[in-house]
C-alpha positions as CSV (number, residue, x, y, z in Angstrom):
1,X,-15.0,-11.8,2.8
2,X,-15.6,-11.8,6.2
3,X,-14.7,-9.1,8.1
4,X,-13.4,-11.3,11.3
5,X,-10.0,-13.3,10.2
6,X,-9.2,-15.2,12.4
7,X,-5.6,-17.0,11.7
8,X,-5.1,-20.8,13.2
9,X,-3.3,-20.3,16.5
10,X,0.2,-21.1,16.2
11,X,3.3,-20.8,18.3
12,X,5.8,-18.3,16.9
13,X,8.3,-21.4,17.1
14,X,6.0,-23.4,14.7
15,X,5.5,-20.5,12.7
16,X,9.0,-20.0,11.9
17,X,9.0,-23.5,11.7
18,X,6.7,-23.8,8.8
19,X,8.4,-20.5,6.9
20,X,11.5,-21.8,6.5
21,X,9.8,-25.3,5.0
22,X,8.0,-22.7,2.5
23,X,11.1,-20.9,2.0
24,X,10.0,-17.9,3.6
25,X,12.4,-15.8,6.3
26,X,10.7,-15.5,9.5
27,X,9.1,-11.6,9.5
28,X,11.7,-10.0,12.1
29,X,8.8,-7.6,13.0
30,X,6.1,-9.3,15.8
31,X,2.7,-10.4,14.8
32,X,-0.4,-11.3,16.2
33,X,-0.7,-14.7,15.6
34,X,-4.7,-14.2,15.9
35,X,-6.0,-10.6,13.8
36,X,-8.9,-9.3,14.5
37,X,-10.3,-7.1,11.7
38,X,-13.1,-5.3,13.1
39,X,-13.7,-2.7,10.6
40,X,-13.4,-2.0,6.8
41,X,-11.9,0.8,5.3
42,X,-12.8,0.0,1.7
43,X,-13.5,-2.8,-0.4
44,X,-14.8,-4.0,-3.8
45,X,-17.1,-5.9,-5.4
46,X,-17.7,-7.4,-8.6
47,X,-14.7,-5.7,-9.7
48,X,-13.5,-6.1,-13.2
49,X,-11.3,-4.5,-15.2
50,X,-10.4,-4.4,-19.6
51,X,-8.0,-2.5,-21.5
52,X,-9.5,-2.7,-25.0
53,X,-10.9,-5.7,-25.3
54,X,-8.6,-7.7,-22.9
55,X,-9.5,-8.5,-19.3
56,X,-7.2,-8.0,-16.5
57,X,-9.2,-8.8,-13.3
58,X,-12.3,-11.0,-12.7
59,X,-14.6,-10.3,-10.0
60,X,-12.6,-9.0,-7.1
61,X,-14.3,-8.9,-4.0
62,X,-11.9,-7.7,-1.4
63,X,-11.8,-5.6,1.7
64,X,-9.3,-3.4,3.3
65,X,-9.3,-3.1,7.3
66,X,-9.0,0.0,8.4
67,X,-5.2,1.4,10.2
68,X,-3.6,-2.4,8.6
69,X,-1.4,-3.0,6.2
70,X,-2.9,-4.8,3.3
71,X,-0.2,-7.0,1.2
72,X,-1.2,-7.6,-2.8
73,X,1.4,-10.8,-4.0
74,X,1.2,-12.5,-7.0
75,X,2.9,-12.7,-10.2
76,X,3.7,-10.6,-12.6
77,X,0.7,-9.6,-14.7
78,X,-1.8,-10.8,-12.1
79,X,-3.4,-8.0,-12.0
80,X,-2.2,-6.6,-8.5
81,X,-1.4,-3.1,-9.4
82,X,-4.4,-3.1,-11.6
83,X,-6.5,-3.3,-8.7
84,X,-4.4,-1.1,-6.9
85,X,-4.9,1.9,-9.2
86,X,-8.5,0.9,-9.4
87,X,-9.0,2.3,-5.1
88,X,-7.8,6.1,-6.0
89,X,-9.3,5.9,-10.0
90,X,-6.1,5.8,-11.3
91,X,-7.2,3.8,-14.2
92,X,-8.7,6.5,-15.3
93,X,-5.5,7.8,-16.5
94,X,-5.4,5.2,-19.1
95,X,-6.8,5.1,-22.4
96,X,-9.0,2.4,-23.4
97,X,-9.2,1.1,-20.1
98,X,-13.0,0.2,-18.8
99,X,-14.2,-0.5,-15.0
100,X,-16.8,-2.3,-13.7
101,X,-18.1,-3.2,-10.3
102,X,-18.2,-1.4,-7.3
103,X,-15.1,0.8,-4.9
104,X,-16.0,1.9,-1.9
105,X,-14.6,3.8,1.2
106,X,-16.9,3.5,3.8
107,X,-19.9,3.9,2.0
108,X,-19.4,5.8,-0.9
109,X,-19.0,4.7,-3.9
110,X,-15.5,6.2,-5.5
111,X,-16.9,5.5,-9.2
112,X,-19.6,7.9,-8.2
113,X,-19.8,10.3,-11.5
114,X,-20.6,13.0,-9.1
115,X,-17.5,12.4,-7.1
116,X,-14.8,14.7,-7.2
117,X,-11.8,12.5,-8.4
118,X,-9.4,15.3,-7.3
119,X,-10.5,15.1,-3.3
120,X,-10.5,11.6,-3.5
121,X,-6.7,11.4,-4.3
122,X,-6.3,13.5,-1.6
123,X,-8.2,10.9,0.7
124,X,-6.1,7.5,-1.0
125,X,-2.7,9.0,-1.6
126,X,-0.3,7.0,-3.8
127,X,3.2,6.2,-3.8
128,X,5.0,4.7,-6.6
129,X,7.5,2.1,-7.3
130,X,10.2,4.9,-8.6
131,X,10.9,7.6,-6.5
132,X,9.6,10.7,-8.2
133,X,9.9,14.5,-6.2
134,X,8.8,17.3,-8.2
135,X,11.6,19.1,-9.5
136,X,10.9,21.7,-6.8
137,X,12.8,21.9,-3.2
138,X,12.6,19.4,-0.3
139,X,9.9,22.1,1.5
140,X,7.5,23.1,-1.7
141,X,7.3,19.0,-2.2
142,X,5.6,18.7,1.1
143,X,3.9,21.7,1.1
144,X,2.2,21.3,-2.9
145,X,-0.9,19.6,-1.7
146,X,-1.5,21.1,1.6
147,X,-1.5,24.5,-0.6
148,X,-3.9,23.3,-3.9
149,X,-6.5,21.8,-1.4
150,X,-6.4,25.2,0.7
151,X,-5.6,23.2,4.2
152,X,-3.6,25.7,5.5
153,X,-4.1,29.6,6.0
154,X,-0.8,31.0,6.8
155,X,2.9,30.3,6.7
156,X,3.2,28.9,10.1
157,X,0.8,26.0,9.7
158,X,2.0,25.3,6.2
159,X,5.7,25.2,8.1
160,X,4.2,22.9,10.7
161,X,2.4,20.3,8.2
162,X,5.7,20.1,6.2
163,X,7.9,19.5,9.6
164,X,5.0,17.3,10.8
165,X,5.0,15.3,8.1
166,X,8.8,14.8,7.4
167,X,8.7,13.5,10.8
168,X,6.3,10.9,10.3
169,X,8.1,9.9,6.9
170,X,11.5,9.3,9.1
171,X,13.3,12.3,7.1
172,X,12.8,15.8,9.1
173,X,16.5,15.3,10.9
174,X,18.3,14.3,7.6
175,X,17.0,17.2,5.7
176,X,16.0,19.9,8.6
177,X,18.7,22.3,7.6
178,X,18.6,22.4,3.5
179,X,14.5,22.0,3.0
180,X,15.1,24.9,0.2
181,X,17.7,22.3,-1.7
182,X,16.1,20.1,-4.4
183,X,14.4,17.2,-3.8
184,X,16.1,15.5,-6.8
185,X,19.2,15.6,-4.9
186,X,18.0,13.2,-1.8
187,X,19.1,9.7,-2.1
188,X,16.9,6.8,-3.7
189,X,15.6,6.3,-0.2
190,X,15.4,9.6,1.0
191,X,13.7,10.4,-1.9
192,X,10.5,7.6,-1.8
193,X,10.8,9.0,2.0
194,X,10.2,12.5,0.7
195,X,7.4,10.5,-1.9
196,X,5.4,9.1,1.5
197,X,5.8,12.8,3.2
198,X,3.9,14.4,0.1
199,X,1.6,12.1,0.6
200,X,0.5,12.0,4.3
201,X,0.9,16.0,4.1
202,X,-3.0,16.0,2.9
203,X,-3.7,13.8,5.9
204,X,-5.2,11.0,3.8
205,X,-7.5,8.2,4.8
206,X,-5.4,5.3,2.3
207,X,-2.2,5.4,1.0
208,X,-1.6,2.8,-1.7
209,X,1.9,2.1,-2.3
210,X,3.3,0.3,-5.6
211,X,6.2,-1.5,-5.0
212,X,7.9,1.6,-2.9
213,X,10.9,-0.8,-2.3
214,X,11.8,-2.2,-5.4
215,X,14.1,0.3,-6.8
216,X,15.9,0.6,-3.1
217,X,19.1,-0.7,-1.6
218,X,18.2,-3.1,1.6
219,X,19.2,-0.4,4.0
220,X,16.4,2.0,2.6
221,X,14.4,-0.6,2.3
222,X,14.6,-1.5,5.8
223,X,13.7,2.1,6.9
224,X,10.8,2.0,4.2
225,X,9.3,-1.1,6.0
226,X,10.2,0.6,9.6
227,X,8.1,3.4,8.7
228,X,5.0,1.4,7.2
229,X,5.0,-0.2,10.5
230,X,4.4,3.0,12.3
231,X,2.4,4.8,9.8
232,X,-0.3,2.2,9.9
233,X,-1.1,3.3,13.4
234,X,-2.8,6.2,11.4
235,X,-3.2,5.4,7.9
236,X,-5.4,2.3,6.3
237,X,-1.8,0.9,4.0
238,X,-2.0,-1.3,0.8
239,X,1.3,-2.3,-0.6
240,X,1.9,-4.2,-4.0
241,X,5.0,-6.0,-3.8
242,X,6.9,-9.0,-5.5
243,X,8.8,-10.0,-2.3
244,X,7.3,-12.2,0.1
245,X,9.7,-11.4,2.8
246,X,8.3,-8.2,3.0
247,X,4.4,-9.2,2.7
248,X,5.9,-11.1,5.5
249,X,7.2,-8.9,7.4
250,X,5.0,-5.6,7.1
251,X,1.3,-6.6,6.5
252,X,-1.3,-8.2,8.7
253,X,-3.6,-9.0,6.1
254,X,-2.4,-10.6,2.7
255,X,-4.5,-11.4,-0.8
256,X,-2.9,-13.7,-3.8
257,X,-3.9,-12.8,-7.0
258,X,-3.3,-15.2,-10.0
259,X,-4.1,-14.4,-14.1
260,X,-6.3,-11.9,-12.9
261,X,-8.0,-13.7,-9.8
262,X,-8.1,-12.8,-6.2
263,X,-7.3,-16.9,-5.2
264,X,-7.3,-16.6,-1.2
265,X,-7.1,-13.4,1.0
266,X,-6.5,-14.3,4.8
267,X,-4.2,-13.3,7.7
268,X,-0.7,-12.7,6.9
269,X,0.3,-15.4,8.8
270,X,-2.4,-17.6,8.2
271,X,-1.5,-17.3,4.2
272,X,2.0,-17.9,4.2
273,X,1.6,-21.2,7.0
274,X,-1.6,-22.6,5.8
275,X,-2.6,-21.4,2.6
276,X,-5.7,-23.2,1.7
277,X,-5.3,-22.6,-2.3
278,X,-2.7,-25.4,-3.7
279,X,-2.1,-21.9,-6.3
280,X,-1.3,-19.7,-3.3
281,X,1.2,-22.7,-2.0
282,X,2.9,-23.1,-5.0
283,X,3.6,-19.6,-5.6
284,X,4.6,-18.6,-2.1
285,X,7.3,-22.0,-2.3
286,X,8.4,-20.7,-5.5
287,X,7.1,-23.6,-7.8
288,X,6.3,-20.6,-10.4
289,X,5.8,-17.3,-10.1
């Protein structure tokens, strides 16, 4: 894919114009109505992926711009959290389940047998669709990685990576005066918050997030999306997720995968206006899906 996406220029009157005719709400947040990528963060090639003997993606070539969010739609069983797992080696987690192609950051390849998986986790954190804090307290969840990847030598920076990054997550003033109470006792929200602290607290390159919204009300799901926004002013963000409101809404770059295919990947806008795949079009206008 070219690195250069260049979306048709459009007014945001006759974007909105041509959501609503594809049944699509007009993203609240603004866009750029003509996204510039210029510079990849990772990307694959040739990517393909069995468990057993079935196949569940076919020759993904895709790339991920660098400090953008990076919406996978599709659905379900296209194979978009497949590919998802596939950028921090997830996958590898899974019994039977056999890679092929090529994963890079930069330029280094993450299937590198020499690699060390466990850094690179560190480098693409992950957040999942379900909440899930360690049965530990609000401070030791943000502090667990900074500690087992020794980035910190004393108390006082570990206190200031675990205020630091409950800040960036949106959460430091709800929880500031109980961080010894369990995490388990924040709300669904609060928690997946606490989820997205952990993992910036190891200052990664990626964070891939699965569906982070899906088990949320639409208040935390608005703060969710809020704080996407703002974290991809530091983080490279790829987000998996089954409403197009919130591809919408959230990313600047979107891909449609289909039975395992990468169909069409493009400028947010440029995808949901003018898609130039009669599959992508039917999906987004909810003709199947």
């Amino acid at each position: 894919m070219n690195m250069t996406v260049l979306a048709k220029q459009q007014t945001p009157e006759t974007m909105g114009a041509n959501m609503a005719a594809l049944g699509v709400q007009e993203p609240e947040m603004k866009m750029d109505f003509k996204t510039t990528i210029t510079r990849t963060k990772m990307s694959s090639r040739g990517l393909e992926v069995f468990y057993g003997g079935k196949q569940a993606l076919f020759g993904i070539d895709l790339d991920v711009p660098e400090r953008a969010v990076t919406a996978l739609i599709g659905p379900s069983g296209c194979g978009k959290s497949t590919f998802l797992r596939c950028l921090n080696r997830m996958n590898d987690t899974i019994d039977g389940c056999t890679v092929r192609g090529s994963v890079n950051i930069e330029d280094q390849d993450i299937y590198d047998r020499t690699l060390d998986v466990v850094e690179l986790r560190a480098r693409i954190g992950m957040v999942f669709q379900k909440p899930n804090p360690f049965p530990k307290s609000i401070y030791d969840n943000v502090a667990y990685g900074p500690k087992i990847h020794g980035l910190v030598r004393n108390k006082a920076e570990l206190d200031e990576i675990v205020r630091h990054s409950l800040e960036k997550a949106g959460l430091l003033r709800e929880v500031e005066d109980r961080l010894d109470e369990p995490g388990t006792g924040l709300s669904g929200g609060q928690q997946q918050r606490l989820c997205i602290a952990r993992a910036i607290a190891v200052n990664p390159e990626v964070i891939l997030m699965d569906e982070p919204c899906s088990a949320l009300d639409p208040i935390a799901t608005a703060h969710i999306e809020e704080l996407i926004d703002e974290l991809r002013e530091n983080f490279t963000i790829v987000i998996v997720t089954h409403n197009m409101q919130q591809a919408a809404r959230v990313s600047q770059q979107t891909a449609f995968f289909h039975l395992g295919l990468l169909v069409e990947c493009s400028a947010t806008d440029e995808i949901f206006t003018s898609p130039k795949d009669e599959r992508t079009q039917g999906y987004i206008t909810g003709r199947y899906g």
